[in-house]
C-alpha positions in Angstrom: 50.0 23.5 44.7 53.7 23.0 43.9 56.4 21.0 45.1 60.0 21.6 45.0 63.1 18.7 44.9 66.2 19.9 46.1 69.8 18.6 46.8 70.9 20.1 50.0 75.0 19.3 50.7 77.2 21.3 52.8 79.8 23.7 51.9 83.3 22.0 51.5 85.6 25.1 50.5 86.1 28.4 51.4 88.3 31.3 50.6 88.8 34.0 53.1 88.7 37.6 51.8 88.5 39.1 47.9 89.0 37.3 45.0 89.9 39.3 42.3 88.7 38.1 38.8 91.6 36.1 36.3 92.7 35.0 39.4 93.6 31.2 40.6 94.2 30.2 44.4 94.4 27.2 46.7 91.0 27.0 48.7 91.4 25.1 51.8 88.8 22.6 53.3 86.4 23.7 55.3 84.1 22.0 57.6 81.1 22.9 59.0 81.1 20.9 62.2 84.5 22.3 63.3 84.0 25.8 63.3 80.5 28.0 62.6 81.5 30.3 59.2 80.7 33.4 60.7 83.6 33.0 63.5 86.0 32.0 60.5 84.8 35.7 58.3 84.9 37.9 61.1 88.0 37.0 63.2 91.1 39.4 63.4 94.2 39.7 65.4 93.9 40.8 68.7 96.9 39.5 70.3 100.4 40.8 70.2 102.9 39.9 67.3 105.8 41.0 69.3 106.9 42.0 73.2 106.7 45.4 71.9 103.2 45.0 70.7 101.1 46.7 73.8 97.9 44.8 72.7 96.1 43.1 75.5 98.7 43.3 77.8 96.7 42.2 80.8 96.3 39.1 79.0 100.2 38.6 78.4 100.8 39.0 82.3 97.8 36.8 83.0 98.9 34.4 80.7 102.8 34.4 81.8 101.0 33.8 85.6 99.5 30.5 84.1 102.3 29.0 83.0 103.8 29.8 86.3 101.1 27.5 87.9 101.1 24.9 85.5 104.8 24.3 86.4 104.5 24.3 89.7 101.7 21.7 89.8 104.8 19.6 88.2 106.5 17.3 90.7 109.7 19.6 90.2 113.3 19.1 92.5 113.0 22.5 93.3 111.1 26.3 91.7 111.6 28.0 88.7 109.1 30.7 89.6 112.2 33.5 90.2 114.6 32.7 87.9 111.6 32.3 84.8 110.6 35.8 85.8 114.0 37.1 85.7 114.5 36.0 82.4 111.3 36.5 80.9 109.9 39.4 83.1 107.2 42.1 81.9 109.3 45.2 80.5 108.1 48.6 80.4 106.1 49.6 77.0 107.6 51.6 74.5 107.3 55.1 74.2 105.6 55.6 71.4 103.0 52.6 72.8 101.8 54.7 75.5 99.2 56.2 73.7 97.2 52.9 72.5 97.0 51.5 76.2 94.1 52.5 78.4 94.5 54.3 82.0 93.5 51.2 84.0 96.2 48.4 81.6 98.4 51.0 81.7 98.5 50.9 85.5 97.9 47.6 85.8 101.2 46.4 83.7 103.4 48.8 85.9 102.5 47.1 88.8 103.3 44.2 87.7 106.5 45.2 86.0 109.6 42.6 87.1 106.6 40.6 88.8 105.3 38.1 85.9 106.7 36.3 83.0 105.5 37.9 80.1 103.7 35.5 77.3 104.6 37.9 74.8 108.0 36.6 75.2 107.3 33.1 76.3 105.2 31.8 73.3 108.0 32.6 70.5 110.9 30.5 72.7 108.2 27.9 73.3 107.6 27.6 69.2 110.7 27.6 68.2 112.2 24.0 69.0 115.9 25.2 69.1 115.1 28.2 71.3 113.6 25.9 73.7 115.9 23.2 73.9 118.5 25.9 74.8 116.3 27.1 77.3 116.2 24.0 79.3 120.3 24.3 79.1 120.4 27.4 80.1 122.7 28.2 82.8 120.6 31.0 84.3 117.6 28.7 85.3 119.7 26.2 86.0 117.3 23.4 85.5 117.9 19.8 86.8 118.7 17.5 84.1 115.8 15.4 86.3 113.6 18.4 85.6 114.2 19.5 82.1 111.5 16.7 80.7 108.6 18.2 83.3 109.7 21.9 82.2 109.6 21.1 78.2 106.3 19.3 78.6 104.7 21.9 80.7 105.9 24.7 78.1 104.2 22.8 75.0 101.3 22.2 77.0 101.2 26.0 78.4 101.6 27.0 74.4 98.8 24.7 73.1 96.6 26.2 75.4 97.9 29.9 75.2 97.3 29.3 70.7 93.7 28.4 71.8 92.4 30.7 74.1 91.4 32.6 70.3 90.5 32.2 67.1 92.9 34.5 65.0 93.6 34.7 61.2 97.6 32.7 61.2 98.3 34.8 57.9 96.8 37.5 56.1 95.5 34.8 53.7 93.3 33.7 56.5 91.7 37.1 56.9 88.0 38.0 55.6 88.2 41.8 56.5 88.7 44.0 53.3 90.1 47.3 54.2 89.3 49.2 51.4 85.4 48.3 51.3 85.4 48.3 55.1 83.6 45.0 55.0 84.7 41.0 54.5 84.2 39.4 51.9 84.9 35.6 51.5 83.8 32.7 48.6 82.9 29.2 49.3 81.4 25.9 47.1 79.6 22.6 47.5 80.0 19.8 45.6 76.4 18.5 44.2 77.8 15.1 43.5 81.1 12.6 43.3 81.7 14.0 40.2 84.8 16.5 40.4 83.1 19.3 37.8 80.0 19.1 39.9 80.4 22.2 42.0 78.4 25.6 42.9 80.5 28.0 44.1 79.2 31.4 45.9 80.8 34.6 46.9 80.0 37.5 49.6 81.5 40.9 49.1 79.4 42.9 51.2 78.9 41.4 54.5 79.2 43.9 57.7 78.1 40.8 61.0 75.7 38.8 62.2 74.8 35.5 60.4 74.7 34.0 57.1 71.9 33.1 55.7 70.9 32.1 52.0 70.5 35.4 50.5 73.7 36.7 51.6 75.5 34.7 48.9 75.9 35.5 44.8 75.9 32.7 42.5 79.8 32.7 40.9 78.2 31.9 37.5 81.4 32.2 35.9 83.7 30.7 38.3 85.1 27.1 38.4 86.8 24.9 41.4 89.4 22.1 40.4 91.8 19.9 42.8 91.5 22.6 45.3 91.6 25.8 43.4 88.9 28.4 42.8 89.4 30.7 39.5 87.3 33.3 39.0 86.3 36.0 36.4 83.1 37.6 37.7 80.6 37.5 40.0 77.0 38.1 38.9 75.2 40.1 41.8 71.6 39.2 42.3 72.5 36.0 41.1 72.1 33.8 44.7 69.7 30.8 45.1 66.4 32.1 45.2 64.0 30.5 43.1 60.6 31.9 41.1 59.0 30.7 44.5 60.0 30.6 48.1 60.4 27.3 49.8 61.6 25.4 52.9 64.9 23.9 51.9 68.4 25.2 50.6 70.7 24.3 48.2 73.7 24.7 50.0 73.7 24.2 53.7 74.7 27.5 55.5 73.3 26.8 58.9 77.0 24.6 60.6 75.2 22.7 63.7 72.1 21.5 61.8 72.2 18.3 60.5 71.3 17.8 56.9 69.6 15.0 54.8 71.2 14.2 51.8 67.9 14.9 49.4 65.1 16.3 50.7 61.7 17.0 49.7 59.5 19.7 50.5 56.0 21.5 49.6 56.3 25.5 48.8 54.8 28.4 50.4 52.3 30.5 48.4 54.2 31.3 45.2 55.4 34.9 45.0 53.7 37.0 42.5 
């Protein structure tokens, strides 16, 4: 009979992607409850940068369509509908973008060429605070100085929901994939204690999908975490949490929507040989 006594905290930082050894960079917070780790590693961009971008173009015109409804359920002097699609309409795909679009989008976006605002276009005047306030002046919508408070609420509100309908790395800092292995790679750490010194910091470098779990991680033996910054020299493989015998609890929580005692205490399985 044995019994283990562990300290089992969540993980409070994590870096996104490699970090290369003699290196020193600001992780950010990271939270558990907010978002599940897995959906933070293996995210990428899937929308379009640009007009000219033909990714998901069904979801452009869909999207422009939305904010067409969400302004008319406004209690407007008169519609925008025509003159927003005028200025913002869906324009033909480039060229060279022909061959990255399927048959069916492909068909689909030249029906509904002239026909639908496209968000593409939208979001960037919506972001950009100058850009929109000219847009409410502009002379080709002609919008009703009784109307132009109903059209700039209804564009941030459009935008917040357009920026949530995925979760997308905002820079290539926030990306996990690693092109050259062909795999993501990320490091986070826990803090034991109140003390600032008291951390454990861990490190994947070959993780394809699916879920985390304890043995996925390497122990950054050689590694330390200060105000916010990870620096790192090497990572020692083989290294992760896995004690002479196996046991119930974990060190560091990896599991986001369990809810975790601060200590616990636990009894062993049979020993491993």
């Amino acid at each position: 009979m044995a019994r283990v006594r562990a300290t089992s905290v969540p993980l409070s930082r994590c870096h996104l992607g490699t970090l290369p050894p003699n290196t020193r960079t600001q992780a950010p917070a990271y939270d558990p409850r907010v978002a599940p780790l897995e959906a933070l590693v293996e995210r990428r961009r899937m929308r379009a940068v640009d007009a000219n971008d033909p990714r998901m173009l069904a979801n452009a015109v869909e999207a422009g369509l939305h904010f067409l409804r969400m302004l008319e359920s406004q209690p407007l002097s008169q519609s925008y509908r025509a003159a927003l699609i005028t200025k913002f309409a869906l324009q033909a795909a480039p060229t060279e973008a022909g061959d990255s679009v399927d048959d069916g989008t492909a068909r689909f976006a030249r029906s509904m060429l002239g026909r639908a605002p496209d968000a593409r276009r939208l979001a960037p005047t919506f972001r950009d605070a100058n850009a929109l306030a000219q847009l409410l002046l502009d002379p080709v919508l002609n919008i009703a100085p009784g109307d132009r408070s109903e059209v700039q609420q209804t564009a941030l509100a459009w935008l917040a929901w357009y920026d949530a309908l995925f979760s997308e790395p905002a820079t290539a800092a926030d990306d996990a994939w690693d092109a050259q292995r062909i795999e993501y790679a990320l490091t986070v750490s826990a803090r034991m204690s109140a003390q600032p010194t008291d951390e454990v910091t861990l490190s994947v470098s070959e993780f394809d999908d699916g879920r985390f779990e304890w043995n996925a991680f390497d122990l950054k033996v050689k590694a330390t975490y200060t105000n916010g910054n990870f620096r790192a020299w090497e990572t020692s493989p083989g290294q992760n949490r896995s004690p002479p015998i196996s046991y119930r609890t974990s060190f560091c929580s990896l599991r986001t929507k369990s809810t975790i005692s601060p200590r616990t205490t636990s009894t062993p399985t049979t020993p491993r040989s």
